[in-house]
C-alpha positions as CSV (number, residue, x, y, z in Angstrom):
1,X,-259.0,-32.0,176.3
2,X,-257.1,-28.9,176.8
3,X,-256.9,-30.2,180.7
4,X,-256.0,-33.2,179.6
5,X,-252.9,-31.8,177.6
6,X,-252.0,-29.3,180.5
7,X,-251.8,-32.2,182.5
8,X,-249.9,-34.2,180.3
9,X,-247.2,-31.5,179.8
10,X,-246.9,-30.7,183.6
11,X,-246.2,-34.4,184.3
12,X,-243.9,-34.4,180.9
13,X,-242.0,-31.4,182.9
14,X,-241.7,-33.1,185.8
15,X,-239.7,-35.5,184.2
16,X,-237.3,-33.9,182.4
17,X,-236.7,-31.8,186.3
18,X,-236.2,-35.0,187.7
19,X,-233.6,-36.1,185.7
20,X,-232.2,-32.7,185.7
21,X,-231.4,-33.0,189.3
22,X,-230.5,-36.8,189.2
23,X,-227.5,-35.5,187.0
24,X,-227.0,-32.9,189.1
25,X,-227.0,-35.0,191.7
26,X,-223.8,-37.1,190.7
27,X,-221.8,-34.1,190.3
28,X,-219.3,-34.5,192.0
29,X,-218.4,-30.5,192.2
30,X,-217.7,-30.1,196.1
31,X,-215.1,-31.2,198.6
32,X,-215.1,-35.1,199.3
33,X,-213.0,-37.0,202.4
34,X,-211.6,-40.8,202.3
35,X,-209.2,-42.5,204.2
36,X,-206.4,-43.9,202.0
37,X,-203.6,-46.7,203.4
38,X,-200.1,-46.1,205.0
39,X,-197.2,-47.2,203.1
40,X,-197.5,-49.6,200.8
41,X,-201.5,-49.6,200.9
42,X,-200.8,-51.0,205.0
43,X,-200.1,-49.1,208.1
44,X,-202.4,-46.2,209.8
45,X,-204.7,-44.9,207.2
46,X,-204.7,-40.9,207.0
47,X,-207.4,-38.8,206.0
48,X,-207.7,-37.6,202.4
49,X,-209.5,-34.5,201.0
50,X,-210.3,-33.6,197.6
51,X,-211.8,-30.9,196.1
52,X,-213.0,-30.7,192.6
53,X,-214.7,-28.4,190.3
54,X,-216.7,-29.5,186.9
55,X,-216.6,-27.6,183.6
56,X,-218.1,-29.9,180.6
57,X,-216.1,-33.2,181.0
58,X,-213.0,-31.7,182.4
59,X,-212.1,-32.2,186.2
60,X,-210.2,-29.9,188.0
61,X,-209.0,-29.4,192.1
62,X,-206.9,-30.9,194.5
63,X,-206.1,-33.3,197.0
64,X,-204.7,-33.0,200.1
65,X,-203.5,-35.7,202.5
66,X,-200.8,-34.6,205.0
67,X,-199.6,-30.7,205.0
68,X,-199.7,-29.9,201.1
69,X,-202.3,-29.5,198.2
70,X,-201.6,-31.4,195.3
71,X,-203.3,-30.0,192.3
72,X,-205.0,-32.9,190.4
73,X,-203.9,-33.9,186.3
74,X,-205.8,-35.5,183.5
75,X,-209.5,-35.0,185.5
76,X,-212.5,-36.3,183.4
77,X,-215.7,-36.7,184.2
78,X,-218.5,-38.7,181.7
79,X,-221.5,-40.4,182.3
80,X,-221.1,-41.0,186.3
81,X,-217.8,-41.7,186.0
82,X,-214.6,-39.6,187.2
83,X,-210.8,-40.6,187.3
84,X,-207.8,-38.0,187.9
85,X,-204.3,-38.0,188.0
86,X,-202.2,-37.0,191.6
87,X,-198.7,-36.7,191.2
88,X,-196.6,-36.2,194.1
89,X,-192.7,-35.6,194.9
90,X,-190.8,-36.6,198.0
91,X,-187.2,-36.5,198.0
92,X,-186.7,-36.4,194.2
93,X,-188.7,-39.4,193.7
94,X,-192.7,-38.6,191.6
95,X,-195.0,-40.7,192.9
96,X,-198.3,-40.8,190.7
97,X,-201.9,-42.3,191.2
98,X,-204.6,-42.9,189.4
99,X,-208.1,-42.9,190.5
100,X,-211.7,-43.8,188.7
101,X,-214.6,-44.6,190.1
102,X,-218.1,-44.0,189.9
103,X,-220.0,-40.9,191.4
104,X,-223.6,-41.8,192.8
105,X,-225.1,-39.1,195.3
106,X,-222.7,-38.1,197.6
107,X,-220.0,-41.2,197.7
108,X,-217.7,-42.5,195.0
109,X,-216.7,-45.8,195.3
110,X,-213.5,-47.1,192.5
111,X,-209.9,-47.5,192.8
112,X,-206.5,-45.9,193.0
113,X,-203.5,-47.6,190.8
114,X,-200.0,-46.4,192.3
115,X,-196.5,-48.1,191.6
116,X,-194.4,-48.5,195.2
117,X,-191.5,-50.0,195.8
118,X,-191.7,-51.2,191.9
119,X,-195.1,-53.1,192.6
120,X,-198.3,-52.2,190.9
121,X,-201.2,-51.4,193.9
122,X,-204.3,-51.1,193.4
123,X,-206.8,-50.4,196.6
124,X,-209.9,-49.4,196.7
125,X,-211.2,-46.1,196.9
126,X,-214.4,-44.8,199.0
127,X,-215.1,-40.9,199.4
128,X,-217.9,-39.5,201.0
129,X,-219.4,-36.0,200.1
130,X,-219.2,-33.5,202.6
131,X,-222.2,-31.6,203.6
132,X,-222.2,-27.7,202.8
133,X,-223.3,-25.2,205.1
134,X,-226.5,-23.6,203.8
């Protein structure tokens, strides 16, 4: 009997890892690449990277696309999900997305909402984990 609970507990404890890890899993702590639209959402795509840290629910990093960092605003990050604010200047005019989307391994697949040229856009927004160097 006393087997038959040691077993029981180990499985039980197996478990509970498991889904330790699955969670762990869609973290999306780490630095993540996507390709993201020329102007307007057309034109040559350029090469996106963001890097983001998780404490609790709260988001933080940056993202990069051309020469500069752009720290990110209003990060959260709940149940799979993650959305973030980038707000970005260029000759006195702000221009802000928003992104959400879901985290599952190492992609997240969701959207990015931006105003241009006084039109709502919305695209859709792929980023792929990148591997760290054990």
């Amino acid at each position: 009997m006393k087997k038959l609970a040691l077993l029981a507990f180990a499985f039980g404890m197996l478990g509970v890892l498991g889904a330790v890890q699955a969670a762990d899993k869609n973290d999306p702590t780490g630095t993540w690449k996507w390709s993201s639209g020329g102007k307007g959402g057309k034109g040559k795509a350029r090469e996106q990277t963001g890097k983001f840290t998780v404490k609790g629910d709260k988001v933080t990093g940056t993202v990069s696309g051309g020469k500069t960092d752009t720290e990110i605003s209003d990060g959260t990050f709940k149940d799979g999900k993650i959305s973030f604010t980038v707000t970005r200047e260029f000759n006195g005019n702000k221009f802000v997305s928003k992104y959400s989307g879901t985290v599952k391994g190492d992609t997240i697949k969701g959207t990015i909402e931006r105003t241009f040229n006084d039109k709502d856009i919305k695209t859709d927004w792929n980023a792929k984990r990148e591997k760290t160097k054990d």
